[in-house]
Backbone bond lengths (Angstrom), bond angles and torsions (degrees), N, CA, C in turn:
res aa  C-N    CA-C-N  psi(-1)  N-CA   C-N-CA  omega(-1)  CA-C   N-CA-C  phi
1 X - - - 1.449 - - 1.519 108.84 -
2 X 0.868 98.14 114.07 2.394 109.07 168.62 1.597 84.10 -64.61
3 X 1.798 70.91 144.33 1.805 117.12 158.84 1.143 108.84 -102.02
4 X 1.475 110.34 151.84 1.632 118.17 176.64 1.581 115.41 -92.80
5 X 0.871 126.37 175.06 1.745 121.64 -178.85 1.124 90.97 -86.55
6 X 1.589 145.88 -44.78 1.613 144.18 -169.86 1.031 123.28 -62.94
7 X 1.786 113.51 -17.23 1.381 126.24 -161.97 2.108 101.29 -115.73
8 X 1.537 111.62 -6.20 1.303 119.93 -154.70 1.656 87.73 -116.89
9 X 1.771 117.00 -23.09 1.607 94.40 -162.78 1.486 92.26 -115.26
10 X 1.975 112.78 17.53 1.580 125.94 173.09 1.832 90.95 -81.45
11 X 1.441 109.96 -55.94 1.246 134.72 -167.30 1.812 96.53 -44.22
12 X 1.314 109.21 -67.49 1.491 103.92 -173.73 1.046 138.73 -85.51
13 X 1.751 102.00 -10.15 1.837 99.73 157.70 1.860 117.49 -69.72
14 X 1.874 100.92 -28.89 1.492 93.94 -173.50 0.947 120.59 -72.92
15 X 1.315 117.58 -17.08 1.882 114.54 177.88 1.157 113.65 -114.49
16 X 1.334 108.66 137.39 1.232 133.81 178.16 1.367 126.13 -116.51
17 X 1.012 106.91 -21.35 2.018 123.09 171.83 1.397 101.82 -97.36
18 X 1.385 110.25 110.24 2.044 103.58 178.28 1.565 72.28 -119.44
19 X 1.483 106.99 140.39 1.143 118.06 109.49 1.756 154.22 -81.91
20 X 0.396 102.99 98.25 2.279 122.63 160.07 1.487 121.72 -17.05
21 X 1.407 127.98 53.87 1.588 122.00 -170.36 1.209 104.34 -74.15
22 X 1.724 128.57 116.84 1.302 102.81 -164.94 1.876 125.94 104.41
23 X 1.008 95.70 -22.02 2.020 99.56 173.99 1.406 94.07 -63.36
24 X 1.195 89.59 121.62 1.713 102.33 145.87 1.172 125.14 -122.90
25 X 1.472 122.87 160.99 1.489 145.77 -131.40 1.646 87.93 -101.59
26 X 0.858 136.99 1.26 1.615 144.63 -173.26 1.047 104.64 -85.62
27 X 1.817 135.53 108.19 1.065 113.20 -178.41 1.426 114.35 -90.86
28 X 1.353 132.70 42.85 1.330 138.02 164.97 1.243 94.88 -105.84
29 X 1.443 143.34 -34.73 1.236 117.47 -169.35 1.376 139.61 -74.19
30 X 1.392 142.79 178.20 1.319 124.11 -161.04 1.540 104.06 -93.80
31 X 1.190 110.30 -27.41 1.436 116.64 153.29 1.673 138.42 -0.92
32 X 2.006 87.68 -77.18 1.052 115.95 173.04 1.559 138.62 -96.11
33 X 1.456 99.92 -15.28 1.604 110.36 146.95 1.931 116.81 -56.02
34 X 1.034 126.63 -40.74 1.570 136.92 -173.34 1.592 86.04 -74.11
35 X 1.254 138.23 -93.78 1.229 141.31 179.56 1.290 123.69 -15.88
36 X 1.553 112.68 -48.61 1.527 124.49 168.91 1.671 105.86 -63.15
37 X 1.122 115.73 -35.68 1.931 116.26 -164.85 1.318 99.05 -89.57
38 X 1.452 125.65 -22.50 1.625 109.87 177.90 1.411 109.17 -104.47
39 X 1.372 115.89 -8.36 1.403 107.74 159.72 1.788 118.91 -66.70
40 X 1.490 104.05 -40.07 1.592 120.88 179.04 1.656 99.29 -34.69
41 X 1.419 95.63 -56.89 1.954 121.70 -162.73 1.167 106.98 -80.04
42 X 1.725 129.93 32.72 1.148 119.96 158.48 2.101 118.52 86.50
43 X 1.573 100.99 1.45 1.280 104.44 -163.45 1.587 109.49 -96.08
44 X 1.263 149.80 161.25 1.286 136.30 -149.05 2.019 76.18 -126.65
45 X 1.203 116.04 120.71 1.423 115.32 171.11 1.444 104.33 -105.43
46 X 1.434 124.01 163.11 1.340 119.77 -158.86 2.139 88.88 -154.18
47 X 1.328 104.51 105.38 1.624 102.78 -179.36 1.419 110.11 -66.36
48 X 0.883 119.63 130.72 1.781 122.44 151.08 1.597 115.55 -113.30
49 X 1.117 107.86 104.10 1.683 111.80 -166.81 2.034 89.02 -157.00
50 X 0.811 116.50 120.11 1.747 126.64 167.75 1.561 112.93 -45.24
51 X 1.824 104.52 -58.27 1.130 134.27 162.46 1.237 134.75 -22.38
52 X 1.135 125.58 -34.31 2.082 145.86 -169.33 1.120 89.41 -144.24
53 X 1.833 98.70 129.69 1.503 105.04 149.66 1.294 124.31 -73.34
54 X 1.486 129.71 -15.23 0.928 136.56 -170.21 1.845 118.70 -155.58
55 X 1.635 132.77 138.82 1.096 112.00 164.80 1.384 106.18 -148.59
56 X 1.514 106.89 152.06 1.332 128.59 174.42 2.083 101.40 46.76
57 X 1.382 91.47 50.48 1.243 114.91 173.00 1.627 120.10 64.88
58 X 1.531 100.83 24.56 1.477 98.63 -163.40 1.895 89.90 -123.90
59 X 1.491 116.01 145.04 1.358 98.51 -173.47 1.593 112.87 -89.18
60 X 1.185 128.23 139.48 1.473 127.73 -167.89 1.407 119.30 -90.53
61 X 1.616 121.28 144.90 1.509 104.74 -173.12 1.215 91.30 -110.94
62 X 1.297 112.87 -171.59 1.819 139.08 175.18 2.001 105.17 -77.63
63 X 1.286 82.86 -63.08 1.676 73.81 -174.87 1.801 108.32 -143.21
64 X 1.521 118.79 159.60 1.385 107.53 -157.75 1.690 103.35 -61.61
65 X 1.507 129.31 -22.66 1.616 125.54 -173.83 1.808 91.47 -73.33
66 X 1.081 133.15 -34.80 1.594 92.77 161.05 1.528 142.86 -99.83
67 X 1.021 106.62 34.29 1.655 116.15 166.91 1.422 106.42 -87.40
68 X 1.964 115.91 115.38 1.401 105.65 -172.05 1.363 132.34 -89.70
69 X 1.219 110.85 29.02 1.975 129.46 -167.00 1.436 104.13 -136.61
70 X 1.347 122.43 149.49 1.884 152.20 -167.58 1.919 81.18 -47.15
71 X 1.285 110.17 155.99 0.936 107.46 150.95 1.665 102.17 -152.81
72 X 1.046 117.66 141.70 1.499 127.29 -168.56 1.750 115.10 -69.34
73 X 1.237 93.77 -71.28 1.617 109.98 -171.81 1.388 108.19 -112.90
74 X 1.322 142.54 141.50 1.460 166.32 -103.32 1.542 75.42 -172.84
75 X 1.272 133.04 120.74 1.612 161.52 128.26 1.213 132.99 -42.02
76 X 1.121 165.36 35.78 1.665 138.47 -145.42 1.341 150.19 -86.62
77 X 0.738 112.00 61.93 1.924 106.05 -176.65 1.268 125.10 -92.41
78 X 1.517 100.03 84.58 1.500 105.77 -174.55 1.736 95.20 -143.00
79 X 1.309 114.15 162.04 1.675 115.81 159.24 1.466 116.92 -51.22
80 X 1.520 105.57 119.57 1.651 117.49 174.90 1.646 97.09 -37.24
81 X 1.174 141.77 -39.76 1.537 129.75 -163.15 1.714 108.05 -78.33
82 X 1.555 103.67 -4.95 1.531 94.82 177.49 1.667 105.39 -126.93
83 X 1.060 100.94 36.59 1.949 97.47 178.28 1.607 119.62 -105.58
84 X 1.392 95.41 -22.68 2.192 89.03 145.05 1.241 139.81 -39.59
85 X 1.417 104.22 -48.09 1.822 89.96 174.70 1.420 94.99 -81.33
86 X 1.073 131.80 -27.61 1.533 111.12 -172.81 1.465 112.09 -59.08
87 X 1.268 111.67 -53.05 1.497 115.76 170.54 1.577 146.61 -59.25
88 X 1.578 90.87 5.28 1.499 124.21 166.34 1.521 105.35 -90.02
89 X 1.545 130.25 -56.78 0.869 149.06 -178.22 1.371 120.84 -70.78
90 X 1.280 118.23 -20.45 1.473 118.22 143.65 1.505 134.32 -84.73
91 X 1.317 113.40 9.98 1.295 117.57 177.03 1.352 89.33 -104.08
92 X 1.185 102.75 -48.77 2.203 109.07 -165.45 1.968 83.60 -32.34
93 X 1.206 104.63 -69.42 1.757 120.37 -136.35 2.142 97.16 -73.49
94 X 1.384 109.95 -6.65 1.323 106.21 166.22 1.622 109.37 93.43
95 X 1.514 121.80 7.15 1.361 128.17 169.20 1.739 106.15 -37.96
96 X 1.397 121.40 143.25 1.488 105.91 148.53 1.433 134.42 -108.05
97 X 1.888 106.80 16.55 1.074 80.95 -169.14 2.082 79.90 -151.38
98 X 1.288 109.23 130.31 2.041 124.94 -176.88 1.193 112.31 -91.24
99 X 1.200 135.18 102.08 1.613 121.21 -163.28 1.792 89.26 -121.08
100 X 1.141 111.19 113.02 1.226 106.72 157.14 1.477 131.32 -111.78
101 X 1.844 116.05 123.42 1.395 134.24 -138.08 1.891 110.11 -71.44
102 X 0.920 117.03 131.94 1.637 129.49 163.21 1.801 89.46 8.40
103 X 1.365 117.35 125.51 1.470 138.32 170.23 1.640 108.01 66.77
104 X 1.211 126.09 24.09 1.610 126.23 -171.64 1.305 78.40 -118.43
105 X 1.063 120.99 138.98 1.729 138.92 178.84 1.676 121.46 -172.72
106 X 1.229 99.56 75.27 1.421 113.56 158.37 1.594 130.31 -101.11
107 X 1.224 129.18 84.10 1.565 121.84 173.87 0.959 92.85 -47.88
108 X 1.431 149.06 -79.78 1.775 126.18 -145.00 1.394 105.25 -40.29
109 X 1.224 127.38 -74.43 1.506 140.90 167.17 1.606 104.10 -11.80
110 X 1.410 106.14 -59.59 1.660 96.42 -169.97 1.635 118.74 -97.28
111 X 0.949 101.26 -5.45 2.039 111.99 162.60 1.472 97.24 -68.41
112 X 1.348 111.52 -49.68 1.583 106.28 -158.27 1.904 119.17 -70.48
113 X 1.559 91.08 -22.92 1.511 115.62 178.66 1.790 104.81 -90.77
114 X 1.178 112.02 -27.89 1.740 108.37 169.46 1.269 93.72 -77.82
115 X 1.237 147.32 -57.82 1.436 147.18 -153.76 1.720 105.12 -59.55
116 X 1.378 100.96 -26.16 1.267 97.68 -178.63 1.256 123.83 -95.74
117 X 1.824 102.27 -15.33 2.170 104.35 157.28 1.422 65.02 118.43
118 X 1.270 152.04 54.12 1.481 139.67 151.86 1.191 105.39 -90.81
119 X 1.528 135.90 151.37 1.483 115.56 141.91 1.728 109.36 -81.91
120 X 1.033 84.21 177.95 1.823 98.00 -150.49 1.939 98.72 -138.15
121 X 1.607 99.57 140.11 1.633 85.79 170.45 1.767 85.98 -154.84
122 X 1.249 118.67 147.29 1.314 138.34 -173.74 1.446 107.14 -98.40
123 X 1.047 132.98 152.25 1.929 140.86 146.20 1.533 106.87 32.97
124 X 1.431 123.76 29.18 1.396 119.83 142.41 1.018 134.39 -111.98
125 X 1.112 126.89 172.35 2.118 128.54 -165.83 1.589 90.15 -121.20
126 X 1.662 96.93 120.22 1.202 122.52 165.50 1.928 115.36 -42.35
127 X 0.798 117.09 -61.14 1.331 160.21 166.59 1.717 92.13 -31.67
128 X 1.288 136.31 -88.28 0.915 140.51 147.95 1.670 138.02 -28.63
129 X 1.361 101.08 -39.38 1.215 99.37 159.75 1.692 129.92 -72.96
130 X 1.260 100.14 -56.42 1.491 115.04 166.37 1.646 118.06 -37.94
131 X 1.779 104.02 -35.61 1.615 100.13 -177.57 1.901 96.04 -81.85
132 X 1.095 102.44 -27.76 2.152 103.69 -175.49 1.537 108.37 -68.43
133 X 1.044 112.04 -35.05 1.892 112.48 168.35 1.298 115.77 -97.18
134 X 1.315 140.15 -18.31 1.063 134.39 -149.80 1.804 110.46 -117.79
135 X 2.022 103.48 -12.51 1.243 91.21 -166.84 1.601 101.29 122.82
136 X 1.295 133.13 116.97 1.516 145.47 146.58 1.346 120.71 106.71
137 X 1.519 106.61 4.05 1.688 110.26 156.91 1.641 110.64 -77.98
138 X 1.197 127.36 -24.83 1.620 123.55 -162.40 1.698 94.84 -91.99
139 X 1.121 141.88 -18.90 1.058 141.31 -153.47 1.919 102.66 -102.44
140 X 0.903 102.55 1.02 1.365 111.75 163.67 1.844 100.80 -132.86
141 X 0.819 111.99 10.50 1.753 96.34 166.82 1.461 115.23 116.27
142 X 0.721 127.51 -24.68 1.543 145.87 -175.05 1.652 111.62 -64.59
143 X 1.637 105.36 106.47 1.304 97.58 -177.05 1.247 122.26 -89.42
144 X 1.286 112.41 114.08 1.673 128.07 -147.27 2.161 109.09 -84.64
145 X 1.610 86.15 -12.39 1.698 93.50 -160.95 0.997 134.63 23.84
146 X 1.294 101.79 43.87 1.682 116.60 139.74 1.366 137.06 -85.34
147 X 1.126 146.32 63.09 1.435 134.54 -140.48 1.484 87.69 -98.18
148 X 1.254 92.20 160.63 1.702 117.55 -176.64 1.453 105.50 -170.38
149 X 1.427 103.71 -168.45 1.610 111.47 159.95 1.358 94.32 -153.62
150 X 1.348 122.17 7.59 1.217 97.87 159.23 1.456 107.37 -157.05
151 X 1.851 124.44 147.11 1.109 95.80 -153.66 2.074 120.61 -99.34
152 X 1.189 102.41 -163.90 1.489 107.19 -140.32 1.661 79.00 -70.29
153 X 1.597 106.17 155.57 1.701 120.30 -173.08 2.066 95.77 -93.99
């Protein structure tokens, strides 16, 4: 199912607490490029990785039921065959919004997170999106198809 741009640039002004299923501390990975760009943009990222006690100065938990503060948006970078329990575990903890990242594609996962009044987004990069509505994908070339002349309030 497509997202709309009206419903994707509602999605990323309202959250501000992402958690990260999946960040790793590698700064080559794609992971941690997204994490680094929404921290840049004012966004509070929150690691969930077993692996690091800590990343990009933020301390990391084991799994999203122990992080003890709201968290908005649910992150994903994990194999589509393991994003069910995650998507249980973001409803448990009161997220509103399941984003699962460029090539993660589970409908069960995201029926079960719409069913629950989540918004939901499939096989796009936060990161990318945020720069296509928000400002700094077109400026290197990237046709963002958004036209305007002036930009979004």
């Amino acid at each position: 199912m497509g997202i709309d741009t009206t419903t994707l640039r509602r999605i990323l002004k309202g959250c501000h607490t992402v958690a990260i299923v999946g960040l790793s501390a590698e700064w080559h990975r794609p992971s941690f490029f997204v994490a680094k760009y929404l921290q840049g943009h004012g966004y509070r990222i929150v690691p969930v990785n077993p692996r690091y006690p800590e990343i990009l100065g933020e301390k990391s938990y084991a799994r999203l039921e122990d992080i003890p503060f709201a968290v908005d948006m649910v992150d994903v970078f994990r194999r589509s065959e393991d994003v069910l329990p995650i998507a249980h575990s973001t409803v448990a903890i009161g997220a509103t919004c399941f984003w699962q990242q460029i090539g993660v594609l589970n409908a069960e996962a995201d029926a079960l997170a719409r069913a629950a009044g989540l918004d939901t987004v499939m096989d796009r990069c936060v990161k990318i999106e945020h720069a296509r509505l928000f400002g700094g994908l077109n400026w290197v070339g990237v046709d963002t198809q958004v036209i305007s002349a002036r930009r979004p309030l």
